[in-house]
Steps between C-alpha positions, in 0.01 A plus 500: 500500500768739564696413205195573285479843681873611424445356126162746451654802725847508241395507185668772373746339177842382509732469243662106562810346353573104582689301345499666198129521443392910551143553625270787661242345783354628812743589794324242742554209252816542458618302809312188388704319255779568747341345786340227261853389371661521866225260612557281253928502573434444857271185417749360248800549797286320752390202251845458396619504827280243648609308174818520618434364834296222426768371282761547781252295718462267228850425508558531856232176564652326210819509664358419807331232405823327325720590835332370771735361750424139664269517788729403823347261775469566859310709677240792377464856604166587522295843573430579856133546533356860576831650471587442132882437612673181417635303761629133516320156679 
């Protein structure tokens, strides 16, 4: 709502030049495609970053799963109960 007040309040005309392309449009939409494309670079970041860390984990349980050292008898530690500390029988 208050975006669509600044857009009708500023509308005198603005002479634009991005990327080349030369334009005149109102002075409150002239922040959109801005705004628009940093949007869209912040959602491309964080996708490609959780990419990224999905693959790590990925590889992390692979390598895991192929390195497991050989369980060793004897005795267990087991949680305490109530106190969420471990502590031997």
């Amino acid at each position: 709502m208050l975006l669509l007040i600044f857009i009708v309040q500023n509308d005198r005309v603005a002479g634009t030049s991005y990327l080349g392309v030369h334009g005149h449009i109102p002075l409150g939409v002239a922040p959109l495609p801005t705004a628009i494309f940093g949007v869209i670079l912040v959602v491309l970041c964080g996708t490609a970053t959780i990419i990224q860390l999905r693959i790590a984990a990925h590889h992390h349980r692979r390598a895991g799963a192929r390195a497991t050292p050989p369980r060793r008898k004897g005795r267990r530690v087991r949680p305490a109960t109530g106190t969420g500390l471990m502590r031997c029988r």
